[in-house]
C-alpha positions in Angstrom: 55.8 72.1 -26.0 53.0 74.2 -24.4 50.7 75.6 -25.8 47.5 78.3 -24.9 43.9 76.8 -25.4 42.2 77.5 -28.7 38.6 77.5 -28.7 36.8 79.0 -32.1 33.1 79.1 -32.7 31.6 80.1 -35.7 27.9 79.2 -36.7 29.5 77.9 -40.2 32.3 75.7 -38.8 31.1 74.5 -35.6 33.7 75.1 -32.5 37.0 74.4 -32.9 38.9 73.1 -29.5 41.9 72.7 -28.7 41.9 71.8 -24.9 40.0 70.1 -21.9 37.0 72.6 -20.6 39.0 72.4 -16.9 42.3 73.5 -18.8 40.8 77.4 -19.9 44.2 79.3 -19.2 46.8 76.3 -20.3 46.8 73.4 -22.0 49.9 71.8 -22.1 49.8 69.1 -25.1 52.8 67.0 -23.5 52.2 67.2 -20.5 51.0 63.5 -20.0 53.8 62.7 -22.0 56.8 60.6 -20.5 59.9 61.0 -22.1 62.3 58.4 -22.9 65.5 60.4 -24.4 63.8 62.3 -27.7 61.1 59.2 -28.0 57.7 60.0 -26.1 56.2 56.2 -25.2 52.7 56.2 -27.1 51.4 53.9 -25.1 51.6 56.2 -22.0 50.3 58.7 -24.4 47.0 57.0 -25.6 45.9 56.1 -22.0 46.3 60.2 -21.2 44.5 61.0 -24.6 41.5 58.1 -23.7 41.0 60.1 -19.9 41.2 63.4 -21.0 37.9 62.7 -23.2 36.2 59.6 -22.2 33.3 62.2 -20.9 32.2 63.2 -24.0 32.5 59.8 -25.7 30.3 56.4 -25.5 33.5 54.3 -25.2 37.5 54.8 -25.6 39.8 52.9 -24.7 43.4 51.2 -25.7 43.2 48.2 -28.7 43.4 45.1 -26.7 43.8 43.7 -30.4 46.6 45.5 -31.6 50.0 45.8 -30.6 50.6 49.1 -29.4 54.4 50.4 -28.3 57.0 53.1 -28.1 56.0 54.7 -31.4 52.6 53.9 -32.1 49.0 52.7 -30.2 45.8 52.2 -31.1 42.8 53.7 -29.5 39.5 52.7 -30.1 36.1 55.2 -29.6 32.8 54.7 -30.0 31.2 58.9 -30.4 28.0 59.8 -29.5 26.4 58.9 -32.4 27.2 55.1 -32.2 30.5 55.0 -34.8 32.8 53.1 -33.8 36.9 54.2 -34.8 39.8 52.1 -34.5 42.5 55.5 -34.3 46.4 55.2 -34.5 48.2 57.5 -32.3 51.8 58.4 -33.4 54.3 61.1 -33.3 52.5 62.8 -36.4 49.3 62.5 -34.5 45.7 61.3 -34.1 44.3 60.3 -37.3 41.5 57.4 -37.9 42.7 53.9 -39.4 39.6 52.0 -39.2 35.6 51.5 -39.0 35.8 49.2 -36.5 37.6 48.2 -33.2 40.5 46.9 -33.3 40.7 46.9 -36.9 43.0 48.7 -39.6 41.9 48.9 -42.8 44.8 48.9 -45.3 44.8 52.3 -48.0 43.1 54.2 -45.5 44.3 57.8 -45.7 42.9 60.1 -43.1 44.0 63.5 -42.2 45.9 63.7 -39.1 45.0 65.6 -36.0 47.3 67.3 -34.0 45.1 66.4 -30.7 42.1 64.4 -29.7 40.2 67.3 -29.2 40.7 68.2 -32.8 39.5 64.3 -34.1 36.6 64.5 -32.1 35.8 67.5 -33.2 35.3 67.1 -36.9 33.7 63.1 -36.1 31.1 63.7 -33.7 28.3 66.9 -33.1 27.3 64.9 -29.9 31.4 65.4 -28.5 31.0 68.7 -29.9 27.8 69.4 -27.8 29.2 67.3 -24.6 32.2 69.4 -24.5 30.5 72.2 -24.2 28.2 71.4 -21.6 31.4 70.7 -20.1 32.6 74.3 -20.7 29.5 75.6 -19.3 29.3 73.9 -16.1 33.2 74.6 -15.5 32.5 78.3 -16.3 29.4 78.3 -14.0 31.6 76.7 -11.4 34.2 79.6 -11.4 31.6 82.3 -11.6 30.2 80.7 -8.2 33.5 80.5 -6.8 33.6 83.8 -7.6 36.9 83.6 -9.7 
């Protein structure tokens, strides 16, 4: 499915992303996605969502701990501000499972993100503030360019 980038700011909300700062005119959410008949692999999926933002995180990587597979995979991320996340990746989304690496902590119920970005977003002012540097220096880039 593709989709445009989304970026919101509002001095209330905070910014709102929906993309990679090097993606500005496309962001295409499945794009890293490989397809096995109707059944994306979210394993293949978790190891794109870990190196699209491991710039504006402390750590991220796949749970060595738990099983990950066709329909599900664990991510862990340490943000900015020294939280550590145990996320679970599925077809429904992002959404954060536990406190700790590796670890899922039963009766959890967290809201689920539609991307990474998204997660990030509402968890960590330090992503929020990396991803705009980001932005900033791509932008400066292509204004030197003189695109």
């Amino acid at each position: 499915m593709s989709r445009k980038c989304s970026i919101e700011l509002s001095p209330e909300e905070g910014m709102e992303v929906d993309c990679k700062p090097e993606d500005l005119s496309t962001c295409l959410y499945d794009e890293h996605c490989v397809e096995q008949g109707e059944v994306k692999d979210m394993r293949l999926e978790a190891e794109a969502v870990v190196n699209d933002v491991l710039f504006a995180v402390t750590d991220m990587h796949v749970s060595h701990n738990l099983t990950s597979g066709v329909d599900v995979a664990y991510i862990n991320v340490e943000i900015r501000e020294g939280n550590r996340y145990c996320l679970e990746l599925t077809e429904a989304g992002l959404r954060v499972v536990g406190h700790a690496f590796g670890q899922v902590e039963e009766g959890l119920s967290t809201q689920y993100h539609e991307t990474v970005y998204s997660l990030l977003d509402s968890l960590s002012p330090g992503y929020r503030e990396a991803f705009g540097n980001a932005l900033l220096q791509r932008l400066e880039r292509l204004k030197q360019n003189g695109q």
